[in-house]
N, C-alpha and C positions, 0 to 999 in steps of 0.2 A: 786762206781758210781761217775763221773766224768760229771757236767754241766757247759756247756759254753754257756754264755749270751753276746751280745752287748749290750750297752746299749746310747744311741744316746741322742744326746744334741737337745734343742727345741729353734724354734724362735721365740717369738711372733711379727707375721702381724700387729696384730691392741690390743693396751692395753689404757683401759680409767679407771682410778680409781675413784671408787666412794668416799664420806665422811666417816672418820669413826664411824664405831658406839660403843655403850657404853665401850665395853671392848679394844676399839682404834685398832678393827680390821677395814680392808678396802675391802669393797666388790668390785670384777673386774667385768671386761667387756672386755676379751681377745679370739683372736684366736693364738692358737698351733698351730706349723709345726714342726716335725720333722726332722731331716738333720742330714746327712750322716759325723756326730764326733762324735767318739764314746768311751765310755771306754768301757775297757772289765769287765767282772766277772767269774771267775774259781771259781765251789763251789765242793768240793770233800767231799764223807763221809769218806775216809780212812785218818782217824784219832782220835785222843787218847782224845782230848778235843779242843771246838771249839776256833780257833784262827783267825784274821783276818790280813790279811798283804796285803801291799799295795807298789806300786811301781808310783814313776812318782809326789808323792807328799807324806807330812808327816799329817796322818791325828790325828785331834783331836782325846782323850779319847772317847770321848762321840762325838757320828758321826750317820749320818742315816743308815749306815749297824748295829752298835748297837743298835739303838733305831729299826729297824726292828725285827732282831732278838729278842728283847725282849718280843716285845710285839707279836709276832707269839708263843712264847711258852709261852703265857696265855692262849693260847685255840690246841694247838698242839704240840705233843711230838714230838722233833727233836735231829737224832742222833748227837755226837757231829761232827765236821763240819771246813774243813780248808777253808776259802774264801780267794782267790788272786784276788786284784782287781788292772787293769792295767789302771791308768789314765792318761787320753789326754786331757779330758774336763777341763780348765783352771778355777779354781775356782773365786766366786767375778765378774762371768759376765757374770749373767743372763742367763747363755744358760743352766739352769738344772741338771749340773753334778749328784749333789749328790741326786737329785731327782731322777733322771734317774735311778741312783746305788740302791737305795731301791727300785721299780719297779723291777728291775731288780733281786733282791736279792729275792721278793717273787714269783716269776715267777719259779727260778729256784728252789725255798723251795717248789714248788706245784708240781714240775717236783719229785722232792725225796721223797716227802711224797705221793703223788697220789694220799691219801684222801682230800686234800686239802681243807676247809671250802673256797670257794671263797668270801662269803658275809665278811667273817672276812680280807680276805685280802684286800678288799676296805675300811673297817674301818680302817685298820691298816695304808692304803697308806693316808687316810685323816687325821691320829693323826701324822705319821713322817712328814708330811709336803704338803701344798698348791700346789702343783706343781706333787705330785706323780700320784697322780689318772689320769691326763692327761695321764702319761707312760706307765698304766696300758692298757689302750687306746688305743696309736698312732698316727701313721698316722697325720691323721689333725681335731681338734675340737674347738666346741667354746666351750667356760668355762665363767658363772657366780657365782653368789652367792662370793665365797673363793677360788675359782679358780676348787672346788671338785664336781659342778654342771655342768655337759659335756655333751653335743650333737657333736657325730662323724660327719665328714663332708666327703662328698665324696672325694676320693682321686682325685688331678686335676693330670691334663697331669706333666712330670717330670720337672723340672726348674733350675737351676746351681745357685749359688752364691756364695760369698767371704763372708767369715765369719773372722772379722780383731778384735783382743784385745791389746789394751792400755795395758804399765805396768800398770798403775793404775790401781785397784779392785774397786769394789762398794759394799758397806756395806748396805744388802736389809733394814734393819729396819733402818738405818740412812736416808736412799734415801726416804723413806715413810716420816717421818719425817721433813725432806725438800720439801717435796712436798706440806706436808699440811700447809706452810707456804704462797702457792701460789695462790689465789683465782681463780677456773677452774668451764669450766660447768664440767658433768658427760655426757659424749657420749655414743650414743646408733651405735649399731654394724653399720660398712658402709655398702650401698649398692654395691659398688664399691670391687668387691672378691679382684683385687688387690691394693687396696687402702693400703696405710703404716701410721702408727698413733702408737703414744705412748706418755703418758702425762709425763713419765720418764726422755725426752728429756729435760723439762722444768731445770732439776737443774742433769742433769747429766756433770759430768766433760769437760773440754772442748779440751781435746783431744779425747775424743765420738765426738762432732759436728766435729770437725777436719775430721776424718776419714769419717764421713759420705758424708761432702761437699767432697771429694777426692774419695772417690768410685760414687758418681755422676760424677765427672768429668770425670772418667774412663770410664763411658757408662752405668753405673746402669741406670737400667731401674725402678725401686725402692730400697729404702735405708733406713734404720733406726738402733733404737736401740736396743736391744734383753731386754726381763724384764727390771730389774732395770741397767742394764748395768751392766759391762763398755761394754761388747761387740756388737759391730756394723755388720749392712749385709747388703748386696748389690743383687738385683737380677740381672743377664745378660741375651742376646738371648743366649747365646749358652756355651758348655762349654769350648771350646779355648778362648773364650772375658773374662771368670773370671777366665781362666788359666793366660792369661796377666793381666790380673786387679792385679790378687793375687799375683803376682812378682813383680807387681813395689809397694801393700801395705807394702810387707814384706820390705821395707827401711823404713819402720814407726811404726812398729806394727806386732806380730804373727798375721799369716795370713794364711787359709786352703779355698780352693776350694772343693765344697761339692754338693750334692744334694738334693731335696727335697727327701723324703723316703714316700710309701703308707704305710698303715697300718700295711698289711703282712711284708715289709721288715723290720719295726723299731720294730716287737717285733721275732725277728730272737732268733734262739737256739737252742743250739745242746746238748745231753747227750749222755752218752757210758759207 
């Protein structure tokens, strides 16, 4: 059995960090979107013992397709298993890659086992990481608590954007770290659906502000910066204006022309 997953990078519209509490976690105050960069995942059973490989980057030892896998056979037998994971999504900027890739990896682990405990793969998507359980999801939601308390939002009409990354990465618990250096209120979600906000901005590198002020000038109709960065986005009317937008980013920065995704589309897959 052979399954293929997308697995689509996220934006966040609106990010307000709360204080932290005791154990120096920080409670959010975020909206998800979904958008059309994706990695792939090929998960095959024909094979002799589970291996993971990976193209497009070299991943750590210890990665959230291992930490899936692991903790999925604390409560479920899985045959052994060859995963190819084809990456696009540019690590170190915020747009969820490797969140996406463990979503993505239990989605296709529910597709080969059948019996699939779904309660256990939402605990599993909140122990590999803050950002999964949105993937599990899609589409577009707002998240509080640790990012693993979700209300899905209706899908809006479809929207075009430039989605531009700096060489510089952004280190998530360094960027927390810097933040709480900064005295802020804590916001509560805008009324304004398309309103752009992110307290991220505050101490993110300043080729993020670069890019931002330059996809305004281009004709962004909204622009910010995705999590904790480094990657920037720009919304346009249409999708020939961030087809141009995103040719004259790329003299500054990788740059992709993308979509917004509904529900249906960003949790796509196919087995055989």
């Amino acid at each position: 059995m052979v399954v293929t997953v997308r697995c689509p990078a996220k934006i966040n519209t609106f990010l307000s960090v709360g204080p932290p509490d005791i154990r120096r976690y920080h409670p959010i105050r975020t909206i998800f979107q979904a958008v059309g960069l994706y990695d792939e995942l090929v998960v095959s059973t024909d094979a002799d013992q589970t291996k993971i490989e990976c193209t497009g980057m070299d991943l750590p030892a210890e990665n959230t397709l291992t930490k899936t896998l692991r903790l999925v056979k604390e409560a479920v037998d899985l045959p052994p298993l060859h995963v190819k994971l084809i990456k696009q999504i540019p690590s170190q900027s915020g747009l969820g890659g490797g969140s996406s890739d463990a979503a993505g990896l239990l989605r296709a682990l529910a597709t080969i086992v059948g019996t699939f405990p779904w309660d256990h793969a939402t605990t599993v998507a909140e122990a590999v990481g803050a950002d999964v359980p949105f993937f599990l999801v899609g589409g577009r939601a707002r998240a509080t608590g640790y990012g693993q308390e979700l209300v899905p939002l209706d899908d809006s009409e479809p929207r075009w954007l430039v989605i531009s990354k700096p060489e510089v990465g952004v280190d998530t618990a360094g960027a927390y770290a810097q933040l709480d250096q900064h005295e802020r209120a804590w916001l509560d979600f805008p009324t304004d659906s398309d309103a752009t906000y992110n307290d991220f901005e505050r101490v993110a590198p300043c080729e993020c502000s670069d890019l931002i002020e330059r996809l305004r000038s281009l004709g962004s109709t909204s622009a910010g910066l995705s999590g904790s960065g480094s990657a920037v986005f720009g919304f346009f009317e249409s999708k020939t204006s961030a087809e141009d937008a995103a040719e004259d980013m790329r003299r500054f920065a990788a740059s992709w022309t993308v979509p917004t995704l509904t529900r249906r589309e960003s949790q796509w897959i196919s087995s055989s």
